[in-house]
C-alpha positions in Angstrom: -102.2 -24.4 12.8 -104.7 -23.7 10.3 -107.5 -21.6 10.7 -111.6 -22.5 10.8 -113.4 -22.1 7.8 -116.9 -21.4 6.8 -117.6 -25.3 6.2 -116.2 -25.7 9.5 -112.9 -27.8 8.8 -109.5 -26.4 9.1 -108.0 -24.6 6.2 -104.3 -24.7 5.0 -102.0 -21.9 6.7 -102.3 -18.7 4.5 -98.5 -18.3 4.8 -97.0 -22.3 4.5 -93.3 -21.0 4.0 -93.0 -18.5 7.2 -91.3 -21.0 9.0 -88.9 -21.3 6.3 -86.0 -19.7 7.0 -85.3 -16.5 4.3 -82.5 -14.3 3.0 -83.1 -11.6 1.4 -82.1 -10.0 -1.6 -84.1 -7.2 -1.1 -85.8 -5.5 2.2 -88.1 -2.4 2.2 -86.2 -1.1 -0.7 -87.7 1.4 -2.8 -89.0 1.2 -6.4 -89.9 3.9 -9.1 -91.9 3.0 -11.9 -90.4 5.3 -14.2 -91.2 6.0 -18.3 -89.0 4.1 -20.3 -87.6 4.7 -23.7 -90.0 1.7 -24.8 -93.2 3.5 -23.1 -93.0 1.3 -19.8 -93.6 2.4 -16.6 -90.4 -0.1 -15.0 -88.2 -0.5 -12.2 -85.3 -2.8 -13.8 -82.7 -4.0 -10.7 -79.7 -5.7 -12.5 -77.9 -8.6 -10.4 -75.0 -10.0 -12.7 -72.1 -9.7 -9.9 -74.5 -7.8 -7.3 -76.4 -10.9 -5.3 -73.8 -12.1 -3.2 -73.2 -8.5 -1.9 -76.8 -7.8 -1.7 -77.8 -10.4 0.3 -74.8 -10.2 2.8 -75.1 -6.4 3.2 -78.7 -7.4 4.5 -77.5 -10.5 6.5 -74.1 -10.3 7.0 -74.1 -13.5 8.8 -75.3 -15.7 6.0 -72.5 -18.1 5.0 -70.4 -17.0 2.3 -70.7 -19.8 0.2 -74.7 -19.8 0.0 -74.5 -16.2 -1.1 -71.6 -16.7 -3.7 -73.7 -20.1 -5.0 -76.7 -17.8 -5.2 -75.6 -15.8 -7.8 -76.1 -18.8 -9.9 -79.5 -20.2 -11.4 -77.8 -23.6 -10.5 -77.3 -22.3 -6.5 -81.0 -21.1 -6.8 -82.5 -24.2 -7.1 -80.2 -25.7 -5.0 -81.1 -23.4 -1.8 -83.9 -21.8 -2.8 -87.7 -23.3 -2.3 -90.0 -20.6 -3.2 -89.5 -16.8 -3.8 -91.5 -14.2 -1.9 -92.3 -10.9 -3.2 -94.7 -8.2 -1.4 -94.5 -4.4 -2.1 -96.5 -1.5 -0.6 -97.3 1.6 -2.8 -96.0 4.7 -1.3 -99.0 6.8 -2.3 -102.1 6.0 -0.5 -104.4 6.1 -4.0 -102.2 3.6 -5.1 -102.1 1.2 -2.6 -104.0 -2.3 -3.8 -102.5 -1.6 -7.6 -100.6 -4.4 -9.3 -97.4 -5.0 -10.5 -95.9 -7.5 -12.7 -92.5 -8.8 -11.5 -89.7 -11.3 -13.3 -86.5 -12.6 -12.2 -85.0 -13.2 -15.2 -81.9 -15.6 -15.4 -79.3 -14.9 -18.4 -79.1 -18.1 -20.7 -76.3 -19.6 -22.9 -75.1 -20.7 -26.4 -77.9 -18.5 -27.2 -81.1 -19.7 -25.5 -83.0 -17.2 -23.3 -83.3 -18.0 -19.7 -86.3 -18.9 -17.3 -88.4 -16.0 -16.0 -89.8 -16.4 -12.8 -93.0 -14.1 -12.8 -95.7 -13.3 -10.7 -98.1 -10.4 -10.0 -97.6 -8.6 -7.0 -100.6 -6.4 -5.3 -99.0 -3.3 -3.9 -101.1 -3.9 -0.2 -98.5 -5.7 1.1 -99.6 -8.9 0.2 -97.4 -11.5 -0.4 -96.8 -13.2 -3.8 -94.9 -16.5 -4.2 -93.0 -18.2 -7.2 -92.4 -21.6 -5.9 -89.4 -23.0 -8.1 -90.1 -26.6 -8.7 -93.2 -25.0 -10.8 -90.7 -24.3 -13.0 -89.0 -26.8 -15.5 -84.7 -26.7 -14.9 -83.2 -25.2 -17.5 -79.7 -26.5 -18.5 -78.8 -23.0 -20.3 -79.6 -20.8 -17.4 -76.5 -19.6 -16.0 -76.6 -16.7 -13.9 -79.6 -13.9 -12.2 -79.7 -11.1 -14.7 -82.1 -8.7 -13.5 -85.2 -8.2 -11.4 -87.6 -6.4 -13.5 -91.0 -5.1 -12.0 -93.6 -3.4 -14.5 -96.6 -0.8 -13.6 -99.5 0.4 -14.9 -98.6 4.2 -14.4 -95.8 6.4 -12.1 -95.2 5.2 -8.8 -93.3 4.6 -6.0 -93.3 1.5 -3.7 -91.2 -0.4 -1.2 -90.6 -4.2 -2.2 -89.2 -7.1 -0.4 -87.9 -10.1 -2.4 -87.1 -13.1 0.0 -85.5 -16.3 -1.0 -86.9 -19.0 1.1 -84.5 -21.9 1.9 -84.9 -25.6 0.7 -85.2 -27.9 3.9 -81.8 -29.0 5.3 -80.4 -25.3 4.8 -80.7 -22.6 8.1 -79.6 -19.3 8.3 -79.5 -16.6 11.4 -82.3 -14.8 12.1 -82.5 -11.6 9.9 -81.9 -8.4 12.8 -83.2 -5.7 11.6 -80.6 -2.1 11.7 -82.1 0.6 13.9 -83.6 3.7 11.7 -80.9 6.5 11.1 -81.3 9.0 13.5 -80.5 12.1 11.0 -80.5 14.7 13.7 -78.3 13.0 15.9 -74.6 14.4 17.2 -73.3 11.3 15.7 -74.7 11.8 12.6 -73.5 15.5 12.6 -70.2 14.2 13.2 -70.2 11.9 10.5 -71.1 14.4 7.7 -68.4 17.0 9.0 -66.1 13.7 8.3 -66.4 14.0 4.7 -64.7 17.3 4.0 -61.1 16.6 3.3 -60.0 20.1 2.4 -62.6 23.7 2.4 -60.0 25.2 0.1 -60.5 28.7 -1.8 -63.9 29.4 -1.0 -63.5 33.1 -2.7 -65.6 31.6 -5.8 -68.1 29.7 -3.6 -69.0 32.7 -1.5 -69.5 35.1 -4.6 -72.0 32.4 -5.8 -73.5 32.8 -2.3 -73.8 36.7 -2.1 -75.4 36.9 -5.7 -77.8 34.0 -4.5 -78.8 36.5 -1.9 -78.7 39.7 -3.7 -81.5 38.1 -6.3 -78.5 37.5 -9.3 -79.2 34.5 -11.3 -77.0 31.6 -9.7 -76.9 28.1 -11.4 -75.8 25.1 -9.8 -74.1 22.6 -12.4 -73.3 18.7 -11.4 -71.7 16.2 -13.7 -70.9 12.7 -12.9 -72.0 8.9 -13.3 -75.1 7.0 -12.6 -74.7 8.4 -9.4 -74.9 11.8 -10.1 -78.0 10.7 -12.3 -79.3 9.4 -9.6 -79.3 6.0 -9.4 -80.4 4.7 -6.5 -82.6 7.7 -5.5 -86.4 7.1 -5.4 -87.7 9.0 -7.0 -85.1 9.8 -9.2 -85.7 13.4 -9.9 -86.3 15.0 -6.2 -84.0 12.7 -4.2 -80.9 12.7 -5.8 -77.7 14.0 -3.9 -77.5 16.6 -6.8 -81.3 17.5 -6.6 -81.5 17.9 -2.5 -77.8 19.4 -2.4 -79.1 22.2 -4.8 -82.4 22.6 -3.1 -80.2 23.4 0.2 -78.4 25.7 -1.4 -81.5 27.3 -2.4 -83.0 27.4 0.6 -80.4 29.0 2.4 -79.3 31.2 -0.1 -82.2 32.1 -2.9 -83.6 35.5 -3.0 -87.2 35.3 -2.3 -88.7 32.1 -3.4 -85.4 30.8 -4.4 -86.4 31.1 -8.3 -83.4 32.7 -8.7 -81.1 29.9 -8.0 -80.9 27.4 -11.2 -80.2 23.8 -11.7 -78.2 21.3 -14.3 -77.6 18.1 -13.9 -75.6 15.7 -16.1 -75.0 13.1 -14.6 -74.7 9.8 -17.0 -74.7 6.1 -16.3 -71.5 4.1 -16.8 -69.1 7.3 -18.0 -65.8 8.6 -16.7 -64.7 12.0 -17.0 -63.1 11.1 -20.5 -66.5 11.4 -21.3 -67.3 14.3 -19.1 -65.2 16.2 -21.2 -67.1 15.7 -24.3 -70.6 16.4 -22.7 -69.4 19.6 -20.6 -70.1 22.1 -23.3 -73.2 20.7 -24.7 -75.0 19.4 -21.3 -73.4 22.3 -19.0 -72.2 25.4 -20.7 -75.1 25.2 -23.6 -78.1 24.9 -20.6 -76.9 27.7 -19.0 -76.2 30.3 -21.5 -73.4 32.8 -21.7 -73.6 34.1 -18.3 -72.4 30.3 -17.7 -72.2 28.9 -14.1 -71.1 29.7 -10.6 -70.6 25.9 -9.0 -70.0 22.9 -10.9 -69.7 19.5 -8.6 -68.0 16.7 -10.4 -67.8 13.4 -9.4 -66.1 10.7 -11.0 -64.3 8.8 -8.2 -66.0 5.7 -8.6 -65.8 6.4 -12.2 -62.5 6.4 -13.5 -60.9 2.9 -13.0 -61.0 2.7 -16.9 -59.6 5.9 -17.6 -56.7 5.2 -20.1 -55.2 8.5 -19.1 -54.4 8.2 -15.0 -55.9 11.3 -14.2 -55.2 13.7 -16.9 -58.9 13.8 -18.5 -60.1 14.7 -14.6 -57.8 17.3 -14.3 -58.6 18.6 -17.9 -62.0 18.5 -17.3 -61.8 20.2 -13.9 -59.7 22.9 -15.5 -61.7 23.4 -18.0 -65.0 24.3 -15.4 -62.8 26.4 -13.8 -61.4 28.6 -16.6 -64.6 28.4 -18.1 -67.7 31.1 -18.7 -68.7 32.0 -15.0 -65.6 31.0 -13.3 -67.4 28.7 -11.2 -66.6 27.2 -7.9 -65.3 24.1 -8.3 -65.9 21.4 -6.4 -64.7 17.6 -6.1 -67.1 14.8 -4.4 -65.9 11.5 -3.9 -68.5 9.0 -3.8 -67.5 5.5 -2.8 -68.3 1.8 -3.9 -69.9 -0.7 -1.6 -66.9 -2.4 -1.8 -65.2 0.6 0.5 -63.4 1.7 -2.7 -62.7 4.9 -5.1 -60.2 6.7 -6.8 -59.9 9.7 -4.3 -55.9 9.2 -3.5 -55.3 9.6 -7.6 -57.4 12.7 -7.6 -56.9 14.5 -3.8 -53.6 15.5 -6.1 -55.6 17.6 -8.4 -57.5 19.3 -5.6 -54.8 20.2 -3.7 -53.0 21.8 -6.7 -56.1 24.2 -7.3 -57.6 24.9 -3.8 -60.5 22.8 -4.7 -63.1 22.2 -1.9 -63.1 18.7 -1.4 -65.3 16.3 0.0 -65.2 12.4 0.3 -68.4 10.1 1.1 -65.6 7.0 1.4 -64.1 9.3 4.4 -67.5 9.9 6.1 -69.1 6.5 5.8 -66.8 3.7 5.4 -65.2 3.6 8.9 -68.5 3.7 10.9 -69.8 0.8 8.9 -67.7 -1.2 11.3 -68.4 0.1 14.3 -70.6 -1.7 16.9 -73.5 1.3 16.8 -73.1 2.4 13.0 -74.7 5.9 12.3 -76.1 4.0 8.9 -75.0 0.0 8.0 -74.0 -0.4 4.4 -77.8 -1.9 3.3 -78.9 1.2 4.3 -76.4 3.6 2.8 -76.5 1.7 -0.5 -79.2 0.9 -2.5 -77.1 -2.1 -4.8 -73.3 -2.6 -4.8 -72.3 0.7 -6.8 -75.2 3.2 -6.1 -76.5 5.0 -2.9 -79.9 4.5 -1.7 -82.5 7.5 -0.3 -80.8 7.9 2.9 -76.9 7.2 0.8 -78.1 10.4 -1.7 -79.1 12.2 1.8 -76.0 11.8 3.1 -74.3 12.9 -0.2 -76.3 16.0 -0.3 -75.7 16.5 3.7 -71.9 16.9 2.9 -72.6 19.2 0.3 -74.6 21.1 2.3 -72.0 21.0 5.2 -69.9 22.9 2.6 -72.4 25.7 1.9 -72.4 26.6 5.8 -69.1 26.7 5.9 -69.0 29.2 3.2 -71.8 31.2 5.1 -69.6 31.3 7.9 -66.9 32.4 6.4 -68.7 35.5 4.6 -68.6 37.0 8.5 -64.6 37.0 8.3 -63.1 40.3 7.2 -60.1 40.0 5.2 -58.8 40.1 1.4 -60.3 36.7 -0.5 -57.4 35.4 -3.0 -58.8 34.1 -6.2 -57.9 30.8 -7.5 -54.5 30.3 -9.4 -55.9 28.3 -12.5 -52.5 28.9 -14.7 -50.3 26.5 -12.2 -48.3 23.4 -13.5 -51.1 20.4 -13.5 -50.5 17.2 -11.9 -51.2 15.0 -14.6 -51.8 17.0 -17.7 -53.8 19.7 -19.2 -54.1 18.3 -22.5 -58.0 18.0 -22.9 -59.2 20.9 -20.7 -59.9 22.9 -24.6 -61.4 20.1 -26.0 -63.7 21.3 -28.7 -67.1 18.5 -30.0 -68.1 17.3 -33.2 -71.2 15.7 -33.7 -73.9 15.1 -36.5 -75.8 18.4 -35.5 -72.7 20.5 -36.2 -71.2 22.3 -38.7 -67.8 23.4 -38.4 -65.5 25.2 -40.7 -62.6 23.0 -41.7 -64.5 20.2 -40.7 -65.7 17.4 -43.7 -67.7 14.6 -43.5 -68.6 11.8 -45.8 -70.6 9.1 -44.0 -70.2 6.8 -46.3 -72.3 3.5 -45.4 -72.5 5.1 -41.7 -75.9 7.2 -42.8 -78.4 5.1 -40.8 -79.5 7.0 -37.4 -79.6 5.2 -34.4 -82.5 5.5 -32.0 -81.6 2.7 -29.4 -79.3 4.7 -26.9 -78.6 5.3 -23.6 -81.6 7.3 -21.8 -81.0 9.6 -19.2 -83.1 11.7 -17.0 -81.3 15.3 -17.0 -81.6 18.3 -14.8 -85.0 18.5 -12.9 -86.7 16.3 -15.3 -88.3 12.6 -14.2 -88.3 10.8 -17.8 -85.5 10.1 -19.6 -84.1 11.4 -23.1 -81.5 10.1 -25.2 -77.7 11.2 -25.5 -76.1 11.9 -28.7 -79.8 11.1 -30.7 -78.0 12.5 -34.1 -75.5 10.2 -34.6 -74.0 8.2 -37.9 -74.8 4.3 -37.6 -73.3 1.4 -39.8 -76.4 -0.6 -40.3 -75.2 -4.0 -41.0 -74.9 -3.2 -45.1 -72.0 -1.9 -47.2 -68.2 -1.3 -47.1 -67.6 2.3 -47.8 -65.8 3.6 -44.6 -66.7 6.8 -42.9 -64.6 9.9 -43.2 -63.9 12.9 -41.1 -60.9 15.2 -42.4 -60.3 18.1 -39.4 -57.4 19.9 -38.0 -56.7 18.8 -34.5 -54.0 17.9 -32.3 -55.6 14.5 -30.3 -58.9 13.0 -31.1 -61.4 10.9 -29.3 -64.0 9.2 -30.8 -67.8 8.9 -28.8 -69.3 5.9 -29.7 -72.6 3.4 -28.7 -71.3 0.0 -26.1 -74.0 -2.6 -26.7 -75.1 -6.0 -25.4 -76.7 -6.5 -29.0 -74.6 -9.3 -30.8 -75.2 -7.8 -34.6 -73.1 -4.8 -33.4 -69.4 -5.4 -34.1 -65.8 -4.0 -34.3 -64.6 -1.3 -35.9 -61.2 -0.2 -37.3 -59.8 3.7 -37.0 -57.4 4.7 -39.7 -55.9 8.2 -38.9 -53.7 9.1 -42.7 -54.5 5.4 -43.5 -52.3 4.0 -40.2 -55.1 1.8 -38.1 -54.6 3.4 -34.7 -57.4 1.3 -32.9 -60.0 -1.7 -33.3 -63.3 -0.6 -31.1 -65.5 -3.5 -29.9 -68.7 -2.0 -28.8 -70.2 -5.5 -27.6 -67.0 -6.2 -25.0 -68.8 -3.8 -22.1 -71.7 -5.8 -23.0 -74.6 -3.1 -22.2 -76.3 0.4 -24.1 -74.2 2.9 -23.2 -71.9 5.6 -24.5 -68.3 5.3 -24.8 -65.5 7.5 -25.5 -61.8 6.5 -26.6 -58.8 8.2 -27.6 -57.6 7.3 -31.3 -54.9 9.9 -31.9 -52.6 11.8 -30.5 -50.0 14.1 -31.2 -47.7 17.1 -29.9 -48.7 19.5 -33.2 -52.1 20.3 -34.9 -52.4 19.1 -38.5 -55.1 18.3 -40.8 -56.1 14.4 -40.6 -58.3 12.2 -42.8 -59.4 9.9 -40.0 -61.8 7.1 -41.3 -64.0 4.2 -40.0 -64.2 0.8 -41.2 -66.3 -2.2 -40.1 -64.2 -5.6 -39.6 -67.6 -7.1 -40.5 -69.8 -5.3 -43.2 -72.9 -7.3 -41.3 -72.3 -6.0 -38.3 -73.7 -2.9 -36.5 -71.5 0.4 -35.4 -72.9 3.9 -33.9 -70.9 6.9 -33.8 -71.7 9.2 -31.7 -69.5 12.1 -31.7 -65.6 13.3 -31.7 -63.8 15.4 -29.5 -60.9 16.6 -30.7 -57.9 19.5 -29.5 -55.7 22.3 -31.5 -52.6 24.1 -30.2 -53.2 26.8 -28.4 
């Protein structure tokens, strides 16, 4: 029914698709409109590969094949009649602001996709593409991204429902309880995640310094989920950011300003990577006193990893043996998918005494329970990357650690330090790995860039440490610019090498050719990840140093190549 109008007459209903039924591919989710590289305030939600899970995480019960077909621009217009958006600004001064949203469908052969836009008022209010305003596009092909654009910072929580063309029902969206965070249940779940307290000897030192009013720092390297990803806002609710203000609070002399904080955490990177960001992001921040705990996690991280576990172990080797002699310790964080690495890497952390804890051994198993402590749309915010309450529980586990290390300061007894000099499991070879990049200058080291002296500005942003913008990794760097054929030439002494480079999903970028002592060793294709990010790849290895002339050569003159670095070992 309508309602009366001024003229007297009967108006249209204010809401003529609420009896549609609706899925949802997002529900109360939050949103940070955070300074991009291009001077944006943006939320950007990327969806290649990520509806169908969405959208069952929220409704389980939808059928399969509407969520798979959904993924689709074709299955959109097939299902879908309109698309509802509404949003709610977090802070009250902002509430009645607008925002500009898009669903923007990838095209092909080419030709850009359709946009679906609409302006959203942050009141609640409900906006509404309806999809037969739209012409059909035969290049769309798949949903690319949401992207939603503000005026300024902010925080808000958005729904996006898809309402259903007539002929097509679904069950009645059922909404999950709120996580009780103080319940038993709850408590029990956390103390799930520790699979082994380990030597603690490091941890506790860290803890009586913290007290005494000694500088402690807190380091955390990682993935997009060490980042943050998923966290709103990005900077303050973090696992890394809560985990460390826990530690602070328990542990910090005073006002806790004595208790520091790094984090490196890097969208998209494995801990081959890790290893050539350590010194720089970790050991260069804190200065020479270096650090007391460094959490790395890379579980979800390493699928790629060409070596099986050796650049993890080098890496965690290297943190331990390094300045500070920190605490080491090895979070598992876990896919929406119920998977991670943790069975190559428990290995590692059994070899060393390593605290470990898993988020894939606290959560997964009550997922599927009748009464879950949290369902999977709550713990995850998209199919890789924890949500608020996911980065809580993260930083929960953490924090179960610290208390067990305060306990264990009231037991008497002789503490054993860690044996860092056993056999590894996979390898050591990396954990000594010394950088190279455009800001250095090494002795023994020459460059000639060749037709790779162009600087590239278009790289991977991250926010770091406590910081709520983002700044770019590797920003001196050697590009090929799409012009000339004289190679780019290192000569060094080393025993392996890796070289950093830029992925992209920009077509002029193309492949390039690594000649160690004029043998190719490798062809790179920085378009076949498809997205702006960094990259590193072993091209040489070797059981004895020597000095190498290692060179880079475009397959394509025309086409585009960044180098960002090289990491690079001698014998010991």
């Amino acid at each position: 029914m309508g309602t009366i109008n001024m003229a007297g007459g009967v108006s249209a209903p204010k809401d003529p698709t609420k009896k549609r039924s609706a899925v949802y591919l997002m529900l109360d989710d939050v949103i940070e409109g955070r300074l991009r590289e291009d001077g944006k305030y943006a939320e950007i939600c990327f969806l290649e590969g990520r509806v169908a899970p969405k959208l069952r995480s929220i409704m389980p019960d939808m059928p399969e094949e509407m969520a798979g077909e959904l993924q689709t621009c074709a299955g959109l217009r097939k299902y879908v009649y309109s698309i509802g958006i509404s949003a709610i600004a977090e802070e009250k001064e902002n509430i009645g602001k607008n925002i500009a949203f898009t669903l923007n469908c990838r095209g092909k052969e080419g030709y850009g996709g359709t946009n679906y836009r609409a302006m959203v008022s942050l009141d609640g209010t409900r906006a509404e593409i309806i999809l037969s305003d739209y012409p059909e596009n035969v290049f769309d092909t798949v949903l690319a991204s949401c992207y939603m654009e503000f005026s300024e910072y902010m925080t808000a929580k958005m729904t996006i429902a898809f309402y259903l063309n007539d002929g097509y029902e679904v069950p009645e969206l059922i909404l999950d309880a709120p996580v009780d965070f103080e319940s038993e249940a709850y408590q029990q779940m956390i103390a799930h995640s520790f699979m082994q307290e380990g030597n603690l000897s490091r941890l506790k030192s860290a803890i009586r310094k913290a007290r005494a009013g000694e500088d402690v720092t807190l380091a955390y390297i990682g993935g997009s989920i060490t980042q943050g990803a998923g966290a709103k806002p990005i900077a303050t609710n973090s696992y890394a950011y809560r985990s460390y203000q826990a530690f602070r609070a328990r542990f910090g002399a005073g006002n806790g300003e004595n208790v520091h904080f790094i984090k490196a955490g890097v969208g998209g990177t494995p801990s081959e990577l890790g290893l050539c960001r350590y010194k720089k992001e970790i050991l260069d921040e804190a200065g020479e006193k270096g650090v007391d705990i460094v959490v790395i996690e890379f579980a979800v991280n390493d699928a790629g990893d060409e070596t099986n576990g050796v650049c993890f172990e080098s890496l965690a080797r290297m943190a331990a043996k390094g300045p500070g002699h920190p605490a080491v310790i090895l979070l598992f964080s876990v896919f929406m998918d119920d998977s991670n690495l943790q069975e190559r890497l428990i290995p590692i952390g059994e070899r060393y005494d390593f605290p470990m804890l898993s988020l894939k051994e606290a959560v997964t198993l009550q997922f599927y329970a009748k009464q879950p402590v949290i369902t999977k749309r709550q713990y995850f915010y998209d199919l890789y990357h924890p949500s608020n309450e996911g980065h809580r529980i993260m930083a929960d586990c953490l924090d179960y650690l610290w208390k067990r290390a305060e306990e264990s300061l009231n037991f008497s007894g002789e503490e054993k330090e860690l044996d860092m000099d056993k056999a590894p499991v996979y390898g050591n070879t990396y954990q000594n790995l010394e950088v190279f990049t455009k800001t250095d200058t090494e002795e023994g080291i020459e460059v000639e860039p060749g037709d790779f002296s162009q600087t590239d500005h278009e790289l991977q942003y991250v926010e770091r440490n406590e910081n709520a913008f983002a700044t770019p990794e590797f920003p001196e760097n050697w590009m090929h610019g799409g012009a000339g054929e004289n190679p780019y030439r290192i000569v060094l002494n080393c025993k392996d090498l890796l070289l950093v480079y830029k992925d992209s999903g920009d077509l002029k970028f193309g492949k390039a050719q690594i000649f160690v002592d004029g043998v190719q060793t490798r062809i790179i294709d920085p378009v076949e990840v498809g997205w702006n990010h960094c990259n590193a790849v072993i091209v040489y290895r070797s059981e004895a140093e020597a000095r190498h002339t290692v060179e880079v050569r475009m397959e394509n003159v025309e086409k585009y190549f960044t180098i960002l670095g090289w990491g690079y070992t001698k014998t010991e």
